[in-house]
C-alpha positions as CSV (number, residue, x, y, z in Angstrom):
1,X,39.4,-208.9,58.9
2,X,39.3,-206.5,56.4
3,X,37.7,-203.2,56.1
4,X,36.4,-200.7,54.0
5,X,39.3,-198.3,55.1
6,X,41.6,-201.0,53.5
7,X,41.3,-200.3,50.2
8,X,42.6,-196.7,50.9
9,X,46.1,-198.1,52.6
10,X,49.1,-197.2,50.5
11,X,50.6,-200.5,50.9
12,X,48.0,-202.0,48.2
13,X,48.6,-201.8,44.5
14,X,46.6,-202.3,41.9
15,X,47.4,-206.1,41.0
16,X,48.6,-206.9,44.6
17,X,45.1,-207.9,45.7
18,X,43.9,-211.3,44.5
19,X,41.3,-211.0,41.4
20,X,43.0,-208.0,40.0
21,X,44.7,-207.3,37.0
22,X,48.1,-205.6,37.1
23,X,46.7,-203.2,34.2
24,X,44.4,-201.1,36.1
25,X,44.6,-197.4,36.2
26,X,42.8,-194.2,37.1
27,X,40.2,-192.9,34.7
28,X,42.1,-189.7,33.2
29,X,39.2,-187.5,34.3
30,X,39.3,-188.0,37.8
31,X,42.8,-186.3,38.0
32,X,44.8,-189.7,38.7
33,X,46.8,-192.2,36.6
34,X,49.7,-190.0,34.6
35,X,50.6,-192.5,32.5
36,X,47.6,-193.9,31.5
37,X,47.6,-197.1,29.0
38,X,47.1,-196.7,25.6
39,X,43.5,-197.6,24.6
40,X,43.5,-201.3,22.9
41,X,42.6,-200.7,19.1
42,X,41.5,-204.4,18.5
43,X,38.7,-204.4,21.2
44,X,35.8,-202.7,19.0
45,X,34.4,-199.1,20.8
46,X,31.0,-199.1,22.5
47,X,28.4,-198.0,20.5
48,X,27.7,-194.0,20.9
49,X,24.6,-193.6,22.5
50,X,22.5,-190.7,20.5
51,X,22.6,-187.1,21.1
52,X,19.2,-186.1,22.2
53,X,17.0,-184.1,20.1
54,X,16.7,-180.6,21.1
55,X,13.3,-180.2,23.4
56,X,10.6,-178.9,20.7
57,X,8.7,-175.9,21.7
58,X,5.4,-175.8,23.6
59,X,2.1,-175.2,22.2
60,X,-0.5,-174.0,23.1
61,X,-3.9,-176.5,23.9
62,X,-6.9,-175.3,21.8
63,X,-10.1,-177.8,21.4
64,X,-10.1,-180.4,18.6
65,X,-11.5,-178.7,15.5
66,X,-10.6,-175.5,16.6
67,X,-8.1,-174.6,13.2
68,X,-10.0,-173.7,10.5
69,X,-9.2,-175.9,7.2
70,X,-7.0,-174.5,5.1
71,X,-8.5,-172.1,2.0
72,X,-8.6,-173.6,-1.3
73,X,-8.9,-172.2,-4.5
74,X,-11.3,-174.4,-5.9
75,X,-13.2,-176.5,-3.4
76,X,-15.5,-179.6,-4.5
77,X,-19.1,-178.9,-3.7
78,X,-21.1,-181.6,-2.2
79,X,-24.6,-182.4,-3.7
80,X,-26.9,-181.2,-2.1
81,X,-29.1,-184.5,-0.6
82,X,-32.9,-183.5,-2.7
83,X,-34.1,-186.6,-1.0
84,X,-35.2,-184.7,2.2
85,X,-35.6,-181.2,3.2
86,X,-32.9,-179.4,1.5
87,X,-35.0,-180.2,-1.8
88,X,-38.1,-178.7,-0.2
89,X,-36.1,-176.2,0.9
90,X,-34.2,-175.0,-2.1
91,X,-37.3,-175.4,-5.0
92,X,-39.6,-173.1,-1.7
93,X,-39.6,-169.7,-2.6
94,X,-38.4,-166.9,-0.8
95,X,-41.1,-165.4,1.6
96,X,-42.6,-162.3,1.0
97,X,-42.4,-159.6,4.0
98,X,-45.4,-159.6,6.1
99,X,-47.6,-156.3,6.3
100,X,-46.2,-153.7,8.5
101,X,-42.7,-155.3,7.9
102,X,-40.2,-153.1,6.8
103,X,-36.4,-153.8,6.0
104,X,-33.8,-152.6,7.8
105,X,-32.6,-149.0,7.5
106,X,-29.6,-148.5,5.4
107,X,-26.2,-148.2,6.9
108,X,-24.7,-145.6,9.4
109,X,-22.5,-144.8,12.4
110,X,-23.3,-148.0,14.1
111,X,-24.3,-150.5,10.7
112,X,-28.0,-151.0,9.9
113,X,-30.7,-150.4,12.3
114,X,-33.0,-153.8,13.1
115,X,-36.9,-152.7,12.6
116,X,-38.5,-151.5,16.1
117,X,-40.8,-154.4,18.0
118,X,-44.4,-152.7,18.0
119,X,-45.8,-153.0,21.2
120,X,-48.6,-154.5,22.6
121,X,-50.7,-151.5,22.7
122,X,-49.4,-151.0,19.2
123,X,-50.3,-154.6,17.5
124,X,-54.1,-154.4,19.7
125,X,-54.9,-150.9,17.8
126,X,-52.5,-150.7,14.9
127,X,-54.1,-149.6,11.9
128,X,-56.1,-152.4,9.8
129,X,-58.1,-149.9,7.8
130,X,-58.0,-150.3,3.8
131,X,-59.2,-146.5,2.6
132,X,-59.1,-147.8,-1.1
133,X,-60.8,-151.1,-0.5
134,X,-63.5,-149.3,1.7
135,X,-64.2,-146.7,-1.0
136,X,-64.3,-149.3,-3.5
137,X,-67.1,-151.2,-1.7
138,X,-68.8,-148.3,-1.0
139,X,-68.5,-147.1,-5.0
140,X,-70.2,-150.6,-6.0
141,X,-72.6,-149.8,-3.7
142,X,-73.9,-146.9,-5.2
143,X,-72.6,-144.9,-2.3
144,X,-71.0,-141.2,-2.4
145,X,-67.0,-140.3,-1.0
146,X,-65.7,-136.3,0.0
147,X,-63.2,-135.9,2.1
148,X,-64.6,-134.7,5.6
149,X,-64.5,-131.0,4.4
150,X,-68.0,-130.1,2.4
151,X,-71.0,-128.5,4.0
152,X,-72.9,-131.3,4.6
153,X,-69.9,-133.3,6.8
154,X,-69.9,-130.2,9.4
155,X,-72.7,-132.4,11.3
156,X,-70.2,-135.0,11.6
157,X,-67.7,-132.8,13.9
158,X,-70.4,-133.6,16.6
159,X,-70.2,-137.1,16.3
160,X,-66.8,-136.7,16.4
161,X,-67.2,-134.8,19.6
162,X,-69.3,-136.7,21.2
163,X,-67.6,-140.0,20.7
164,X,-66.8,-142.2,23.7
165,X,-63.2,-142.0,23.5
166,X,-61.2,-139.2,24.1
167,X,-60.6,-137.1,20.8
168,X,-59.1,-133.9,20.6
169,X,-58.9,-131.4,18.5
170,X,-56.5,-132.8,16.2
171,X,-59.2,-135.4,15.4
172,X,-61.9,-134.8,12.4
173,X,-63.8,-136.9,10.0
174,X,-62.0,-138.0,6.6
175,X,-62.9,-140.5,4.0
176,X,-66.5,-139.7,4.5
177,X,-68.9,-142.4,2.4
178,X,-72.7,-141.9,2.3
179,X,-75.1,-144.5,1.3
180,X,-77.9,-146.8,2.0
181,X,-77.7,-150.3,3.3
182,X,-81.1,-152.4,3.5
183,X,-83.9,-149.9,5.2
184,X,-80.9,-147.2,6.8
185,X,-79.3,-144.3,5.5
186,X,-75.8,-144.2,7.1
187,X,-72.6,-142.1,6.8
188,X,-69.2,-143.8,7.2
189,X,-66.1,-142.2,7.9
190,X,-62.5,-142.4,9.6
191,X,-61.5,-140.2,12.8
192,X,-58.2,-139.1,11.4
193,X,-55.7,-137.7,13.9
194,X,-53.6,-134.9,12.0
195,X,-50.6,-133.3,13.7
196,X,-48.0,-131.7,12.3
197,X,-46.8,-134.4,9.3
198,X,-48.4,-136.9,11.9
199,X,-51.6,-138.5,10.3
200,X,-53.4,-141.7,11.1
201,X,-56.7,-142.8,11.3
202,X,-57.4,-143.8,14.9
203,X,-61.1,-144.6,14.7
204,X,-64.0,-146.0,12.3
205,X,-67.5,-144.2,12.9
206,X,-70.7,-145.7,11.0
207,X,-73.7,-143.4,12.1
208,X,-77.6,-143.6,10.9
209,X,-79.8,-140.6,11.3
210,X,-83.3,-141.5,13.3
211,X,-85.9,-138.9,13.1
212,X,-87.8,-139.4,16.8
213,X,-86.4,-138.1,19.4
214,X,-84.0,-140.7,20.9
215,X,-82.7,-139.8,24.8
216,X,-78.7,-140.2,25.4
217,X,-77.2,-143.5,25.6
218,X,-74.0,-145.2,26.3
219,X,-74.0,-148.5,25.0
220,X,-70.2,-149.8,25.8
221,X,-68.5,-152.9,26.5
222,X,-68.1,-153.2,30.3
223,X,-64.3,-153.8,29.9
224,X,-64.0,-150.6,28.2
225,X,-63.0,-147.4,30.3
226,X,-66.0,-145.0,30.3
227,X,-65.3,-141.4,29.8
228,X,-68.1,-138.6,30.5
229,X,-70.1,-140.6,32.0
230,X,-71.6,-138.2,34.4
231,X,-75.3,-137.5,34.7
232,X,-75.9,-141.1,33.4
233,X,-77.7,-144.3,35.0
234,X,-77.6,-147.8,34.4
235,X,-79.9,-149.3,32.9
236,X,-79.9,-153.1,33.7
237,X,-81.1,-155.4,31.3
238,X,-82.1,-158.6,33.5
239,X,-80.3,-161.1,31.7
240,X,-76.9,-162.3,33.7
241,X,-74.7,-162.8,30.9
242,X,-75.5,-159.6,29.5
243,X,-75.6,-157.3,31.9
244,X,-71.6,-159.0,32.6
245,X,-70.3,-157.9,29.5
246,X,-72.5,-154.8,28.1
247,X,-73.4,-151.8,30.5
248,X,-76.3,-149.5,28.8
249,X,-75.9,-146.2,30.4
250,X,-79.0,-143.2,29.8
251,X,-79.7,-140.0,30.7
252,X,-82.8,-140.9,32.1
253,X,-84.6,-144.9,33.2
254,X,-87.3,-144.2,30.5
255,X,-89.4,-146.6,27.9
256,X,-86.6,-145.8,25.1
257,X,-83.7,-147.3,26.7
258,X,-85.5,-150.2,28.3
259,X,-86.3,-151.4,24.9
260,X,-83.2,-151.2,23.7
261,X,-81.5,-153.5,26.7
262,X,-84.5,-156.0,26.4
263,X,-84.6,-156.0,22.8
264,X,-83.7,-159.9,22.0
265,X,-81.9,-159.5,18.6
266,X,-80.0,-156.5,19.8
267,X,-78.6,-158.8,22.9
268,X,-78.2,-161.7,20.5
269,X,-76.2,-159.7,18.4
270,X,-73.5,-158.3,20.9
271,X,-73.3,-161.3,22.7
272,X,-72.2,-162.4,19.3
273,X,-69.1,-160.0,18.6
274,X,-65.8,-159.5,20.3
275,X,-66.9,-156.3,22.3
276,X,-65.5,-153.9,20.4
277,X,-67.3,-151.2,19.6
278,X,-69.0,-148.8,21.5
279,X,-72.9,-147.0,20.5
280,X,-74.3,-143.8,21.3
281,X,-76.4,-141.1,20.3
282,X,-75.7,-137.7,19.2
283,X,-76.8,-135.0,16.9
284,X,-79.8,-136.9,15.9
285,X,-77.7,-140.0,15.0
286,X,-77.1,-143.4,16.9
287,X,-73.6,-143.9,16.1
288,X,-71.5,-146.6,16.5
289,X,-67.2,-146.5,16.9
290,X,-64.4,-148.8,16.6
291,X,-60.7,-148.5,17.6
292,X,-59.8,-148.8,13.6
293,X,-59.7,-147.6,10.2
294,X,-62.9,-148.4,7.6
295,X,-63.1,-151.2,5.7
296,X,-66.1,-153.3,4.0
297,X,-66.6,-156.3,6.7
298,X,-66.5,-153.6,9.2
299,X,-68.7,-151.1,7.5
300,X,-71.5,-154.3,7.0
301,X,-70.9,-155.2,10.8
302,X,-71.6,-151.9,11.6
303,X,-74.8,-151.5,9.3
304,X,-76.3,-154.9,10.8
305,X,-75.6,-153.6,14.6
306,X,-77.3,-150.6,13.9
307,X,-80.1,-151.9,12.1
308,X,-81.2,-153.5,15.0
309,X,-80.3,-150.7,17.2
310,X,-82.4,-148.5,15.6
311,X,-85.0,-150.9,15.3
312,X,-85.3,-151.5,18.6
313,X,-85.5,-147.7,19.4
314,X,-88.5,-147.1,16.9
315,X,-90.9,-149.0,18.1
316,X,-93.8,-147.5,19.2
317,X,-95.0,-148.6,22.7
């Protein structure tokens, strides 16, 4: 029996074992086989097997579409499609900036500034006034315009005084426009906060002279704060919806302001408006004020409101 270990034995030759050729040798490599057979030039040579190409180098994974196209000189423009809303879009002119829009301040340190977001106290009470629109109205009108400084406007510091709000000292009359609308004679005229090189009309005051003798009144919105209120009563009018959303305040519970609370056009009226404006007297005026600058609708709201204010106070029990 034969072994593995057999093959080893010095005793065997190459050719000696049955199914082997006589013309075996060592490979030349292995160290073995010094005289080594010529190669045989008539068998052909193996086909070399390729030299591998060198490994290329890694890149990098970026998402598909990531590279930017390459820049061209002169690249084809595609039509634009005026089927749909690029037609409408291109033949729309440019809009115009809105009022109270301004552009962005020119460059600095940091680029242009972005215009400041007004706030919500600032876009309630932001000036809608129109000085030269309310002059003109009150010019076609047949009414006269100073400034807030003659002889005759010193009556109007009162008013001004006096207001339901809280002016100070850096608040006086300006644009002042006197005329008559239907039976009244009324004075209209900006509260004009002026500080420094600050200047802004903060309030519209329409105000019609009465010649009786007319108690104090508070006549506010009863969502508005009340300031200097003391010494004053309520004067309830009896009517629910009202009395919910207007609070008549008097010196005194008298015949004067009862009329005025149960007056039915009065009550009609402010039921009617957005509660905006406050009345009062003062000066031997009833007055009325609005968070605003003049301007013609508002001058004619105030001269209706008042009408019927006064109206109402005039009657003769």
């Amino acid at each position: 029996m034969n072994s593995p270990r057999d093959r080893d034995r010095p005793d065997d030759r190459p050719g000696d074992r049955p199914g082997e050729g006589g013309g075996w040798h060592e490979p030349v490599h292995l160290g073995k086989g010094d005289n080594p057979q010529p190669p045989d030039e008539s068998r052909p040579e193996p086909p070399r097997a390729e030299e591998p190409a060198p490994p290329a180098e890694p890149t990098p994974w970026q998402p598909a579409g990531w590279d930017l196209p390459a820049a061209e000189p002169e690249r084809p423009v595609r039509p634009a499609d005026r089927s749909g809303t690029d037609a409408a879009r291109e033949d729309r002119p440019a809009p115009l900036p809105t009022v109270g829009e301004q552009p962005p301040a020119g460059g600095g340190l940091f680029g242009p500034r972005r215009p400041r977001t007004p706030s919500e106290f600032e876009r309630v009470f932001s000036y809608q006034g129109d000085p030269v629109g309310a002059q003109g109205w009150a010019l076609q009108h047949g009414w006269e315009i100073s400034d807030g400084t003659g002889q005759e406007d010193a009556v109007l510091a009162e008013l001004v005084a006096s207001a339901p709000v809280r002016a100070t000292r850096d608040h006086r009359p300006a644009g002042v426009m006197r005329g008559r609308y239907g039976a009244l004679e009324l004075v209209a005229f900006d509260v004009l906060y002026a500080s420094g090189r600050y200047a802004v009309p903060e309030y519209a005051i329409t105000a019609a002279p009465v010649l009786q003798s007319v108690p104090g009144l508070r006549l506010s919105p009863a969502r508005f704060w009340k300031h200097r209120t003391g010494g004053l009563v309520q004067v309830p009018s009896g009517d629910p919806e009202f009395d919910a959303r207007w609070v008549l305040l008097a010196a005194e519970d008298g015949p004067a302001p009862r009329r005025l609370v149960e007056d039915e056009t009065v009550r009609g009226l402010l039921l009617g408006t957005d509660d905006g404006d406050e009345f009062w007297t003062a000066g031997g005026f009833v007055a009325a004020i609005r968070p605003d600058g003049h301007r013609p609708e508002l001058i004619e709201h105030h001269a209706r409101m008042l009408t019927a204010v006064v109206g109402a106070l005039a009657v003769v029990p």
